[in-house]
N, C-alpha and C positions, 0 to 999 in steps of 0.2 A: 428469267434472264439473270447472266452471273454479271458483278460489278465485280469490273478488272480495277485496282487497285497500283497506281504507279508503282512500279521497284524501286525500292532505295537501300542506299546504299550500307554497308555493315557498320559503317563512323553512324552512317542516321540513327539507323535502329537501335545503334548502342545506345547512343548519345540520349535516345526518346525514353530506355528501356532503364537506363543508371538513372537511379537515385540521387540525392545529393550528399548522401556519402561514399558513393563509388567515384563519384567526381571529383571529390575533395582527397582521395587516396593516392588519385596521380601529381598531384601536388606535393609541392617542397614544403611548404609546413601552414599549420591548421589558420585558415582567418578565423578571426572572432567572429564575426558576423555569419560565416556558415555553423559553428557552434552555439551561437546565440537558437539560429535558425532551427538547428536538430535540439535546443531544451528547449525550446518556449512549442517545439513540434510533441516533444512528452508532456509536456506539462498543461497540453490541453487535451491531451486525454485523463490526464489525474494528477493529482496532487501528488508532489515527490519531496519526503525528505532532502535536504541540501549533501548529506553524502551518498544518498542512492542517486541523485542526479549526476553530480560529480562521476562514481561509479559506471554507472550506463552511458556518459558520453565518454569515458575513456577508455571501452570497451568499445565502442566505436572507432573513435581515431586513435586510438593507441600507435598505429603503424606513423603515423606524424611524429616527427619532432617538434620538441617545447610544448607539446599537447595538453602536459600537466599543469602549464604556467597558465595559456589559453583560457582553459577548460576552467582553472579554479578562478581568473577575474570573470568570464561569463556569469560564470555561477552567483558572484559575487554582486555582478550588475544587477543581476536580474532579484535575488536578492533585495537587495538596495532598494531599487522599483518598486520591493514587496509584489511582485512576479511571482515569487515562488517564497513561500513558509512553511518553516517546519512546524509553526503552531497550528495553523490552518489544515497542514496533513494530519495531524494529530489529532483533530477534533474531527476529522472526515475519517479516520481509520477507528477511531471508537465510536461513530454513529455506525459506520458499515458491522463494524465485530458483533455489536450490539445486536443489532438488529437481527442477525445471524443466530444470536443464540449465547451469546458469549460472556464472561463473566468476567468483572473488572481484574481479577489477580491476572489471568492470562492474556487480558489485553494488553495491560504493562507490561507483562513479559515481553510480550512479541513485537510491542515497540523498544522498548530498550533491546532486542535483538538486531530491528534494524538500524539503532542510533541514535532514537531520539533521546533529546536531552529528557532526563527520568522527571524533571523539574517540569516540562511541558508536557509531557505523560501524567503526570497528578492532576494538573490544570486541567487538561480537555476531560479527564476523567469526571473531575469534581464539579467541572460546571456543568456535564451534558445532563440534559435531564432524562435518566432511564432511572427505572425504581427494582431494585437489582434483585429486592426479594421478589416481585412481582414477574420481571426475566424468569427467577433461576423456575419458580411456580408451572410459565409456560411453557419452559424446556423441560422439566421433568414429566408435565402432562402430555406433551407433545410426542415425546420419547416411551413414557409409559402406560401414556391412559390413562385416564382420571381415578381409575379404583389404585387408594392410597393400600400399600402392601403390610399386613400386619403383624407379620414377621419379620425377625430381624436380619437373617439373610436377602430379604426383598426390600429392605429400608437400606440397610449397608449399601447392595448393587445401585438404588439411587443415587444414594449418597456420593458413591465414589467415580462416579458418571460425573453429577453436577460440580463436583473437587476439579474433575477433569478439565472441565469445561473453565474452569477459573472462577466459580464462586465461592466465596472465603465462609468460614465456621459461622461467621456472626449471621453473615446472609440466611444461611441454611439452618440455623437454629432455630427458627419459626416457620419454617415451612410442614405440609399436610403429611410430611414423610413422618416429622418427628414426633407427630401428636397420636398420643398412642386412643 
């Protein structure tokens, strides 16, 4: 037996089916508190740099006026709160990179690509505890197999794999590649 479903009407279904930034479009200009509501709705899926948050809710309400005023006290409250850190993303983006495979030069990179201060980039580096020749070890086995290559074009191709990867000369000076 079918269950008939009351009709309603195209204001409901919108109304059910918008978001709360489809809501806040038809409006004259952005509240804080629906701003508040769309970072603290990012920021509990993950950790955001202070200018990628910034970025992403102004990609959102852009179409508002004073959007950018809004947007950057939010940002700044939540901030404030310690809600949102960029130290805290920092020490979550190099436990993640890490763990992946990834070696301190290119983690710095790829945080100073998104903004972070280079200054909190050293920091979460220097304190996480990863032991980087021991990383670069299981990426190289992982990638080539424990039989170390005896040749120098099979040392180099390591070599310039694990470079890739962001591990620096000193890491890779003691590893099984270069032990002849």
């Amino acid at each position: 037996m079918m269950t008939e479903w009351p009709e309603q009407t195209d204001a409901e279904s919108m109304t059910e089916r918008a978001g709360a930034t489809e809501r806040i479009v038809a409006e004259e200009a952005l509240n804080p508190a629906d701003a508040r509501y769309a970072a603290m709705d990012l920021l509990a899926r993950r950790e955001h740099l202070q200018r990628e948050l910034e970025t992403k809710l102004l990609k959102r309400f852009s179409a508002l006026p004073d959007a950018r005023e809004v947007i950057a006290g939010v940002v700044a409250a939540l901030t404030a709160e310690n809600l949102q850190s960029d130290e805290r993303f920092c020490e979550a983006y190099v436990r993640q990179r890490s763990a992946r495979g990834y070696g301190p030069e290119r983690i710095q990179a790829e945080l100073s690509q998104k903004g972070a201060a280079e200054s909190l980039a050293e920091h979460a580096l220097a304190t996480c505890e990863v032991d980087w020749r021991e990383l670069a070890q299981q990426v190289r086995a992982k990638k080539f197999g424990p039989v170390v290559p005896t040749d120098w074009p099979g040392k180099s191709k390591q070599l310039r794999f694990l470079q890739y990867r962001g591990f620096s000369g000193d890491q890779l000076s003691r590893l099984d590649v270069n032990s002849e």
